[in-house]
N, CA, C and O atoms as a printed pandas DataFrame, in Angstrom:
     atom_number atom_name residue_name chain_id  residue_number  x_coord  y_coord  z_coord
0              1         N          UNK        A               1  102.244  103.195   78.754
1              2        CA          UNK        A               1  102.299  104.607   78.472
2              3         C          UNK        A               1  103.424  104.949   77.508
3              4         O          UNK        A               1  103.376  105.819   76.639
4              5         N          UNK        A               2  104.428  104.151   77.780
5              6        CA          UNK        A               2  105.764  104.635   76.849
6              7         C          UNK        A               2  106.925  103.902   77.215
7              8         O          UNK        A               2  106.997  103.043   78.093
8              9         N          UNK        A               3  107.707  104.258   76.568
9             10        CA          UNK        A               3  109.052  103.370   76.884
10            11         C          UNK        A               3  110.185  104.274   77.499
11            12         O          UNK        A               3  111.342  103.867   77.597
12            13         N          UNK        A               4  109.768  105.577   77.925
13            14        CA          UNK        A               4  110.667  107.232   78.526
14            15         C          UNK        A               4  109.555  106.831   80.365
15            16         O          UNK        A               4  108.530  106.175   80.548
16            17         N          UNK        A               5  110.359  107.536   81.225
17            18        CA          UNK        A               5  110.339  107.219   82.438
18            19         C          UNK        A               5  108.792  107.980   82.892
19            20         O          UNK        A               5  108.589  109.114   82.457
20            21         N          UNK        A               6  107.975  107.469   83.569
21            22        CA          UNK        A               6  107.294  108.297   84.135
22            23         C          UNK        A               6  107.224  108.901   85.181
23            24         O          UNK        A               6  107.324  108.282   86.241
24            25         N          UNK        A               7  106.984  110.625   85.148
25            26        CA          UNK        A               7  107.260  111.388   86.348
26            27         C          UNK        A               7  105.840  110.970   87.526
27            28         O          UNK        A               7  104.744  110.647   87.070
28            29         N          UNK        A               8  106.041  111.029   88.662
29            30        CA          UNK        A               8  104.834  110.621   89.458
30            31         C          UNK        A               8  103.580  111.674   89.459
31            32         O          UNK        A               8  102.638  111.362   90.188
32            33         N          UNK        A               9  103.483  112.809   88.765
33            34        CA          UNK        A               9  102.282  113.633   88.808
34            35         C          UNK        A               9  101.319  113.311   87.397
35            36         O          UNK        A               9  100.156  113.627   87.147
36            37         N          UNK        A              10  102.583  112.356   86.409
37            38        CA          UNK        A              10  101.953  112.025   85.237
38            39         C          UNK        A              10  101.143  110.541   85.564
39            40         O          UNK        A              10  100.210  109.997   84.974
40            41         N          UNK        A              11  101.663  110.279   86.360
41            42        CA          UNK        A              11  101.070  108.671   87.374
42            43         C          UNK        A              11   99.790  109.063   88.227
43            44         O          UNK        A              11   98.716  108.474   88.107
44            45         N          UNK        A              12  100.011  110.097   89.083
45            46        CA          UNK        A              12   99.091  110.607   89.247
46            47         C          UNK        A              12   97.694  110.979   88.294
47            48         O          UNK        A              12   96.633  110.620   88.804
48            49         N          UNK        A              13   97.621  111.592   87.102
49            50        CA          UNK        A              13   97.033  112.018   86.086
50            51         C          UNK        A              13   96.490  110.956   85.482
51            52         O          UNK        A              13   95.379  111.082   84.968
52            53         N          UNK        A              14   97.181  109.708   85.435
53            54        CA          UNK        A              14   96.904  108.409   84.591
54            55         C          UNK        A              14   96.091  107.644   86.026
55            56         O          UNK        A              14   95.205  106.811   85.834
56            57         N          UNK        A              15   96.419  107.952   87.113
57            58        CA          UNK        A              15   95.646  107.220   88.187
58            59         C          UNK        A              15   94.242  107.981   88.271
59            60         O          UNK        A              15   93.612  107.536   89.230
60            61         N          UNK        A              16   93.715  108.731   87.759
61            62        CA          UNK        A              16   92.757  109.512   88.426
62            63         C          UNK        A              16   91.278  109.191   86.755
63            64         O          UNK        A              16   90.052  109.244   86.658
64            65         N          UNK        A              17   92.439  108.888   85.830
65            66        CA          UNK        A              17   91.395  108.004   84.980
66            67         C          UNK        A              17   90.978  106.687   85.423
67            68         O          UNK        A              17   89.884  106.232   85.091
68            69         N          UNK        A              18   91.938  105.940   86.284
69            70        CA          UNK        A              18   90.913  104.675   87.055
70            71         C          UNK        A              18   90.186  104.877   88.187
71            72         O          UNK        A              18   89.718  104.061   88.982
72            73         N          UNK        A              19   90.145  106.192   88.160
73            74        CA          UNK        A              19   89.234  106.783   89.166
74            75         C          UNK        A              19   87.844  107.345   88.386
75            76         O          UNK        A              19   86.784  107.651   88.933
76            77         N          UNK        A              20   88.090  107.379   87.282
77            78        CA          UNK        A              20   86.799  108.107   86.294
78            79         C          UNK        A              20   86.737  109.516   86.189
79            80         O          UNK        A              20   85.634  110.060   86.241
80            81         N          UNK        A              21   87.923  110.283   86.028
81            82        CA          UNK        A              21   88.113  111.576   85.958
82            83         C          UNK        A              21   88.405  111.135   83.959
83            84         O          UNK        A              21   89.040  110.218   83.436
84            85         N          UNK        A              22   87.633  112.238   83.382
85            86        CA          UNK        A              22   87.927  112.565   82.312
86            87         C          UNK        A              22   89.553  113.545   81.983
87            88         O          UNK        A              22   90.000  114.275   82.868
88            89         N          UNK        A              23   90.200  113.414   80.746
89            90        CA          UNK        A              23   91.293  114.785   80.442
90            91         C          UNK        A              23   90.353  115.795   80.420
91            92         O          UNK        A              23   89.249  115.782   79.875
92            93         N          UNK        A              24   90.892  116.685   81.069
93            94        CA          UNK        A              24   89.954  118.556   80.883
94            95         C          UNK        A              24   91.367  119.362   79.839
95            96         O          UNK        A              24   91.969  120.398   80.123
96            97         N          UNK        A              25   91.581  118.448   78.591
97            98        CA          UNK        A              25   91.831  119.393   77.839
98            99         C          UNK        A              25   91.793  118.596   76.164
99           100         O          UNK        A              25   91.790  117.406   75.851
100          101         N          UNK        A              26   91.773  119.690   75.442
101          102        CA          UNK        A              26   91.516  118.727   73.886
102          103         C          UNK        A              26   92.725  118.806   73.532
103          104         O          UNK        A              26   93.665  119.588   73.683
104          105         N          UNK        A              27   92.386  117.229   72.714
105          106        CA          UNK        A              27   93.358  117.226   71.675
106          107         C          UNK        A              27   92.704  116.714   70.525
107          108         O          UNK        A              27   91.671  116.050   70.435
108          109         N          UNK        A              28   93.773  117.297   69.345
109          110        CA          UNK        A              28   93.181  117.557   67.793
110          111         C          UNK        A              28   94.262  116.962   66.719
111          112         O          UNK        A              28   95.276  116.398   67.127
112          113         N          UNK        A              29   94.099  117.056   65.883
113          114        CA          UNK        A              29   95.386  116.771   64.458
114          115         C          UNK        A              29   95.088  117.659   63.838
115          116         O          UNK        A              29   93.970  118.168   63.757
116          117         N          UNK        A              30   96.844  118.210   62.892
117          118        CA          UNK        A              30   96.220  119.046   61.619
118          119         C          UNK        A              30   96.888  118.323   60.775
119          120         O          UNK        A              30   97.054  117.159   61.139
120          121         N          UNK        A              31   97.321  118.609   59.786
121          122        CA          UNK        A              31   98.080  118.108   58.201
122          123         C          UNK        A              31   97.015  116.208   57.479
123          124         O          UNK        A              31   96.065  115.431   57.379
124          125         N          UNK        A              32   98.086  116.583   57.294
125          126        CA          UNK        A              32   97.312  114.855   55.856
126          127         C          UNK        A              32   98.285  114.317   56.131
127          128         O          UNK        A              32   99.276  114.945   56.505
128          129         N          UNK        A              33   98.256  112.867   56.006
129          130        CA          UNK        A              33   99.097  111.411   56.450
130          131         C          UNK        A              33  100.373  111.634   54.997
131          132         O          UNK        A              33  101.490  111.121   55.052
132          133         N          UNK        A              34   99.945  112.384   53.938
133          134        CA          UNK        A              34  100.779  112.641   52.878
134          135         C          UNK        A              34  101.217  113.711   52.554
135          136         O          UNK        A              34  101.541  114.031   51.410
136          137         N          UNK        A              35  101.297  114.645   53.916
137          138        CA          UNK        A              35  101.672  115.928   54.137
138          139         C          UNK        A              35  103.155  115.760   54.574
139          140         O          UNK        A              35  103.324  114.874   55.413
140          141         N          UNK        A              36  104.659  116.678   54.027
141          142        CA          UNK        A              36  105.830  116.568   54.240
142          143         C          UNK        A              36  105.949  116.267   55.607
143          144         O          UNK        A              36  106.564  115.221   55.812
144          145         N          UNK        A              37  105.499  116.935   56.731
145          146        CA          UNK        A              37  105.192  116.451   58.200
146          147         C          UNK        A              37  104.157  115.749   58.381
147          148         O          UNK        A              37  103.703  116.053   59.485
148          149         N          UNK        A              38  103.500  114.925   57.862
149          150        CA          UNK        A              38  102.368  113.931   58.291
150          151         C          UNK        A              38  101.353  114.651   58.616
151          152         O          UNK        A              38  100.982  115.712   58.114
152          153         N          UNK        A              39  100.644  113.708   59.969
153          154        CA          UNK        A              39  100.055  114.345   61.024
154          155         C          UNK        A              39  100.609  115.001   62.182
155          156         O          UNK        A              39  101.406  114.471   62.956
156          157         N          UNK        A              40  100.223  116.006   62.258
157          158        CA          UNK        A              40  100.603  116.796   64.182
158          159         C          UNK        A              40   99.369  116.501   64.738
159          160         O          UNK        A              40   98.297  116.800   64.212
160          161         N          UNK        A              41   99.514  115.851   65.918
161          162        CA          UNK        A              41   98.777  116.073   66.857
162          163         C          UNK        A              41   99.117  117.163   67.617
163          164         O          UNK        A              41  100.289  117.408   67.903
164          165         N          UNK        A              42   98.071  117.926   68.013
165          166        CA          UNK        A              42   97.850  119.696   68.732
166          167         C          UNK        A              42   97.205  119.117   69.948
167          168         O          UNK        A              42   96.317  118.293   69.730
168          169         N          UNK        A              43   97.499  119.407   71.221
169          170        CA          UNK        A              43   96.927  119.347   72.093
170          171         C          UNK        A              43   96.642  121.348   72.662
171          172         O          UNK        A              43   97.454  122.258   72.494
172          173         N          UNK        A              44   95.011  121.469   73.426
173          174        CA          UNK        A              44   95.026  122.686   73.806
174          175         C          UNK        A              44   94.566  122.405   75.316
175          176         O          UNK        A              44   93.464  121.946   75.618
176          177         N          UNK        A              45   95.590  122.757   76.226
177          178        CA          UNK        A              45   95.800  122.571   77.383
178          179         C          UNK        A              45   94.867  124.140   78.114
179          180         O          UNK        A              45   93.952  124.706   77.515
180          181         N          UNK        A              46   95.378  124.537   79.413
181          182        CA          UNK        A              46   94.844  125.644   80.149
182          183         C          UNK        A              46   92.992  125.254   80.493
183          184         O          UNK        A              46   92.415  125.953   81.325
184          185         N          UNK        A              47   92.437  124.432   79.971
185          186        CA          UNK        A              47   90.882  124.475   79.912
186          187         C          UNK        A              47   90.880  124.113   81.456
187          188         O          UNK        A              47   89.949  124.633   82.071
188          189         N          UNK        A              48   91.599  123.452   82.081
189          190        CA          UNK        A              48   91.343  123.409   83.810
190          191         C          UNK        A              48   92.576  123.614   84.520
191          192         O          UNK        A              48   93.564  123.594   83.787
192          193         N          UNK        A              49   92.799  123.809   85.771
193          194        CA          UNK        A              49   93.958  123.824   86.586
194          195         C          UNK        A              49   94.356  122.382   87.562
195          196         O          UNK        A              49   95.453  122.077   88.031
196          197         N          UNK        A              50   93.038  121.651   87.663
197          198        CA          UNK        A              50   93.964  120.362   87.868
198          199         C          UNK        A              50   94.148  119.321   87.505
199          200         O          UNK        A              50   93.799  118.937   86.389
200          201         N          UNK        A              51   94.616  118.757   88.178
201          202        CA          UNK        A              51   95.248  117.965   87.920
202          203         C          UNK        A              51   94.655  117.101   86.177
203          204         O          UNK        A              51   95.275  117.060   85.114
204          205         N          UNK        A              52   93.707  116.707   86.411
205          206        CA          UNK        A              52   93.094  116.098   84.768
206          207         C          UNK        A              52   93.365  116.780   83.595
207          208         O          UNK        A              52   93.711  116.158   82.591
208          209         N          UNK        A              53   93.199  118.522   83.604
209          210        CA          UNK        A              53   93.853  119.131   82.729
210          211         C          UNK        A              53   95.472  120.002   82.923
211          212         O          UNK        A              53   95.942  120.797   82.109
212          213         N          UNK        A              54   95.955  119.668   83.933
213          214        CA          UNK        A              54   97.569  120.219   83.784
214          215         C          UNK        A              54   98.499  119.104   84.562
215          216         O          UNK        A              54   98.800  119.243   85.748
216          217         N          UNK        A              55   98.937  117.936   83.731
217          218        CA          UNK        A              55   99.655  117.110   84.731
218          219         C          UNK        A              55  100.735  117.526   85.271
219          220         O          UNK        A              55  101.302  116.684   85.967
220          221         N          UNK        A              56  101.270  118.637   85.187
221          222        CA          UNK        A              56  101.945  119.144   85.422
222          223         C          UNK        A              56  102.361  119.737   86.485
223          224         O          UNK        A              56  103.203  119.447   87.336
224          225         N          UNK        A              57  101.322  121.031   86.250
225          226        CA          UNK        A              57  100.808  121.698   87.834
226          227         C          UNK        A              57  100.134  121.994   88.622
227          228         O          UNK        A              57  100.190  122.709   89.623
228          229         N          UNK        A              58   99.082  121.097   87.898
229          230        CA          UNK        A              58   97.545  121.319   88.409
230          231         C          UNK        A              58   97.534  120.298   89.731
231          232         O          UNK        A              58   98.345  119.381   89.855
232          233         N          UNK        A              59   96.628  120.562   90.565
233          234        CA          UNK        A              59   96.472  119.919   91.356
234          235         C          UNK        A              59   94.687  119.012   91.623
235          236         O          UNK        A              59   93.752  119.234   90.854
236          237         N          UNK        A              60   94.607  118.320   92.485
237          238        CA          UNK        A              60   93.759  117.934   93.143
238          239         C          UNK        A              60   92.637  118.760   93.517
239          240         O          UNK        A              60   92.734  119.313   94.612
240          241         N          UNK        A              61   91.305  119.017   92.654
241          242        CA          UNK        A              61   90.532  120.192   93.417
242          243         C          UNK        A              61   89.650  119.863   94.304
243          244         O          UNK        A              61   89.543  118.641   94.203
244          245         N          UNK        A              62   89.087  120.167   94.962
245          246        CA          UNK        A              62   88.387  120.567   96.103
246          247         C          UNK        A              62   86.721  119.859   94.872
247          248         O          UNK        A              62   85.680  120.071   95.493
248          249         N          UNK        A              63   86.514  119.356   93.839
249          250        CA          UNK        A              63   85.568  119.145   93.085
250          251         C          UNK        A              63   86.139  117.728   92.993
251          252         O          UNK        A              63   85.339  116.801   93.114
252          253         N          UNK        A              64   87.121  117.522   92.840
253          254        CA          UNK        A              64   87.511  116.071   92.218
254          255         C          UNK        A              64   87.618  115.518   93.886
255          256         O          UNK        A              64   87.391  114.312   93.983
256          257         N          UNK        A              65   87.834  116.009   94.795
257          258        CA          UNK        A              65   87.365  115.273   95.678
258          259         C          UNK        A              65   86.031  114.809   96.119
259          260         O          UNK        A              65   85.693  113.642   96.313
260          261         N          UNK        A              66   85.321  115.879   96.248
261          262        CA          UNK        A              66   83.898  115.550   96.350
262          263         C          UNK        A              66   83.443  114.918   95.724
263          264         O          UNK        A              66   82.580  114.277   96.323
264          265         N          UNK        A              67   83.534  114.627   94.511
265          266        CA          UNK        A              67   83.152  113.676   93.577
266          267         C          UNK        A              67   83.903  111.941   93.785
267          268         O          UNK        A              67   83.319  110.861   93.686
268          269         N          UNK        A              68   84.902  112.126   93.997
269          270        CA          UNK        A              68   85.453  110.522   94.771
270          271         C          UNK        A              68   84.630  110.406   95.888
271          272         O          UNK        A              68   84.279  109.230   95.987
272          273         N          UNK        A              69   83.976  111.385   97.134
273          274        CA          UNK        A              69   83.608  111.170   97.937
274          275         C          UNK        A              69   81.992  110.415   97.970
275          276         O          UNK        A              69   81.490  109.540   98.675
276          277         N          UNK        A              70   81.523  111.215   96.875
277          278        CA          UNK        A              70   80.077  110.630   96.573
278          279         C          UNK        A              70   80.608  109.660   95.803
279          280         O          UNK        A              70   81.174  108.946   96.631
280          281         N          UNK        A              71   80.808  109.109   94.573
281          282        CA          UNK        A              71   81.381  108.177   93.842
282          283         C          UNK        A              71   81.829  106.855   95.134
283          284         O          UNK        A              71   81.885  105.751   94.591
284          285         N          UNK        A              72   82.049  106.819   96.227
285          286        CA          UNK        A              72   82.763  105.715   96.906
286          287         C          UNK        A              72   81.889  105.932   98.070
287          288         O          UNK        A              72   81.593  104.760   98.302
288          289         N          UNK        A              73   81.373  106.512   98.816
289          290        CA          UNK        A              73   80.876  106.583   99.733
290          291         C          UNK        A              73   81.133  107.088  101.216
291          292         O          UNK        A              73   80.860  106.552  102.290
292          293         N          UNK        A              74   81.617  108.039  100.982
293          294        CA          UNK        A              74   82.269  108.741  102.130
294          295         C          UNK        A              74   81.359  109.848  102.985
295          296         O          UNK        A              74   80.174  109.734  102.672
296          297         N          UNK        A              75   81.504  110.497  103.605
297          298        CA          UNK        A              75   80.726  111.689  104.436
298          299         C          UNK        A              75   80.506  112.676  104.308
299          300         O          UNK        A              75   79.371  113.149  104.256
300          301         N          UNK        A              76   81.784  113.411  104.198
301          302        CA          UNK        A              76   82.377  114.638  104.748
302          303         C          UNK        A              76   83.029  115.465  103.139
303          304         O          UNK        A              76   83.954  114.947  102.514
304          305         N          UNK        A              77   82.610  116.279  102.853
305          306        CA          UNK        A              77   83.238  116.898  101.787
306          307         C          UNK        A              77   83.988  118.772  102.460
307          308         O          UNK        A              77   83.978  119.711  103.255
308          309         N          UNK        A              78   84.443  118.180  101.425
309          310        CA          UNK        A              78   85.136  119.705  101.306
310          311         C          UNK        A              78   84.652  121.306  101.020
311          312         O          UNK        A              78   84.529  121.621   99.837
312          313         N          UNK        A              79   84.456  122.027  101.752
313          314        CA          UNK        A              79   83.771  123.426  101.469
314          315         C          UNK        A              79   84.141  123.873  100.171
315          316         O          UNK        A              79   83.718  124.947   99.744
């Protein structure tokens, strides 16, 4: 991931792709590789609240469980 420390909700976020959760947010570039600033990569966050799109503060939804639950084979889901 990097060579800067990772916080555990960003571990979290990176664990839930070996779970087969997609990012729920885009990211884009603007400028030219021969632009005074290069490339920016733009990320546009807010498109979900958990956890996949806000590693931050999003949490675990009540969807991303049910979906591990069918995905693995479990019973009981969540209302």
């Amino acid at each position: 991931l990097g060579t800067e420390p990772i916080s555990p909700r960003t571990l979290a976020h990176e664990f839930g792709h070996l779970l087969g959760f997609e990012d729920a947010y885009v990211r884009g570039y603007d400028g030219n590789p021969g632009d005074p600033y290069g490339v920016v990569i733009v990320e546009w966050t807010g498109l979900s609240s958990d956890l996949m799109g806000d590693s931050v503060r999003g949490q675990v939804s009540d969807e991303m469980i049910n979906s591990l639950i069918a995905a693995y084979g479990g019973q009981k889901s969540v209302p």
